[in-house]
DOLUMMAR-982281 format. One record per atom (N, C-alpha, C): z, y, x. Coordinates in pm, whole numbers, plus 32768, in hexadecimal, padded with zeros to 4 digits. Atoms other than C-alpha are relative to their C-alpha. Layout:
! DOLUMMAR-982281
ZYX
...
! end
This chain:
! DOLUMMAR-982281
80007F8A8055
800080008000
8000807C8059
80117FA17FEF
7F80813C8074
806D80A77FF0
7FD17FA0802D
80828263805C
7FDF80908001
80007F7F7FBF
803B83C58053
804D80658019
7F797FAE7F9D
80BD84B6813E
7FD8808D7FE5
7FFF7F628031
80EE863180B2
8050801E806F
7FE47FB97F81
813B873D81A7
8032809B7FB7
80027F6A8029
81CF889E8159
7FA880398039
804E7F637FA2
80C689D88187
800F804B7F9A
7FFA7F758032
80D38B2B8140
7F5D800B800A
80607F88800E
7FD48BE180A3
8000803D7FB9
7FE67F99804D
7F998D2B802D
80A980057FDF
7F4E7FDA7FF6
81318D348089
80237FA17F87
7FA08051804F
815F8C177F91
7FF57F738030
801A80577FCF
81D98AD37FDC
7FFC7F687FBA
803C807A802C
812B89917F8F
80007F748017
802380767FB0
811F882B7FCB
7F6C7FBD7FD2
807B7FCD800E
7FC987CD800F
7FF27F508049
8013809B7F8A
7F36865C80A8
7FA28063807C
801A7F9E7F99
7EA386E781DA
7F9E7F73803D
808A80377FE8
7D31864B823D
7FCD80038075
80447FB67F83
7CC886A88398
7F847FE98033
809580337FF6
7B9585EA83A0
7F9380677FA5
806A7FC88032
7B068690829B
7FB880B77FF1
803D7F557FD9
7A23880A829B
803A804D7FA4
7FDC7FC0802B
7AAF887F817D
80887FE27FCC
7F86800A8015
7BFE88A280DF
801B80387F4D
8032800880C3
7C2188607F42
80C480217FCC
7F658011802A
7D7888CD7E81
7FC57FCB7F60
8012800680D8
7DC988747D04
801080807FEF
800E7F68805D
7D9089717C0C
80B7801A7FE6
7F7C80368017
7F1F89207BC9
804C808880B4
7FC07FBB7F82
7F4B89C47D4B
7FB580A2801B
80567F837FF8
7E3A8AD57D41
8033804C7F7E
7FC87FC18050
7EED8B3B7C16
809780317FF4
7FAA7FD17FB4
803A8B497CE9
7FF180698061
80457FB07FA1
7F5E8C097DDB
800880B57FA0
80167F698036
7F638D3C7CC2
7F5B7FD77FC4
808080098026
7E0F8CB57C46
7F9580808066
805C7F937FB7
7D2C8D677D4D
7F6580077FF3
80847FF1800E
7BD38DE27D2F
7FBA7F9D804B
802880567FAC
7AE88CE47D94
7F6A80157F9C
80C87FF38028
79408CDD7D8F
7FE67F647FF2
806880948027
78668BE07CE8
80007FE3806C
805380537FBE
77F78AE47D91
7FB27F747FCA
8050805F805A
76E089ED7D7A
80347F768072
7FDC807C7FA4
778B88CC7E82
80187FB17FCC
7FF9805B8046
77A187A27E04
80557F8E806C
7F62802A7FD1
78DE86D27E8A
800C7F627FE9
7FF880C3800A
78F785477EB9
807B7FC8802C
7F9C80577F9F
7A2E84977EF7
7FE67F99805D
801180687FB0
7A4883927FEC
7FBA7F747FB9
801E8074803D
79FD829E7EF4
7F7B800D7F7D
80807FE68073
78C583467E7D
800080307F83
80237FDD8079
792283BC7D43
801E80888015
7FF97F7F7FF2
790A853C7CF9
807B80337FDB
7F977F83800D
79FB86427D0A
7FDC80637FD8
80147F65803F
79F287837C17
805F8073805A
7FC67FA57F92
7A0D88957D0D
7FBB80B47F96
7FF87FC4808C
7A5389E07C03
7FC48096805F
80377F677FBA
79F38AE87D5E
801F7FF6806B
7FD07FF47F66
7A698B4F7EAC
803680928038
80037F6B7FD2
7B248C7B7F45
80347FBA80A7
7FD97FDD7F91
7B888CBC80A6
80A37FFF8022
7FA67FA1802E
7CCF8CA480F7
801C7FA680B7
7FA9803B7F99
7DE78C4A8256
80887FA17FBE
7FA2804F802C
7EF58B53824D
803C7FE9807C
7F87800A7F68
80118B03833F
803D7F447FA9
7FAC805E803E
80AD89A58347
80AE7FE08043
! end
């Protein structure tokens, strides 16, 4: 059995626990945490998002942001 391992980070000065990916290019929160975030402005996007196991991921935009762990 596989466990997963959450990590505290700060962002936007709030703090989160987050699984933490390092392999991969981009970096995905729940709407659940981006809505802890203060809901922040974020632009369309047309990317289209695959889990590891091939099936898709609804990805709702993208903003910019830093994080500390």
């Amino acid at each position: 059995m596989t466990r997963t391992v959450r990590f505290a980070v700060e962002i936007e000065g709030k703090h989160l626990k987050m699984q933490l990916d390092t392999g991969s290019e981009i970096s995905i929160i729940s709407k659940s945490n981006w809505q802890k975030l203060g809901q922040p402005r974020y632009q369309d996007t047309a990317s289209r998002i695959k889990a590891v196991n091939g099936s898709p991921v609804r990805i709702y935009g993208k903003f910019d942001t830093t994080f500390k762990i």
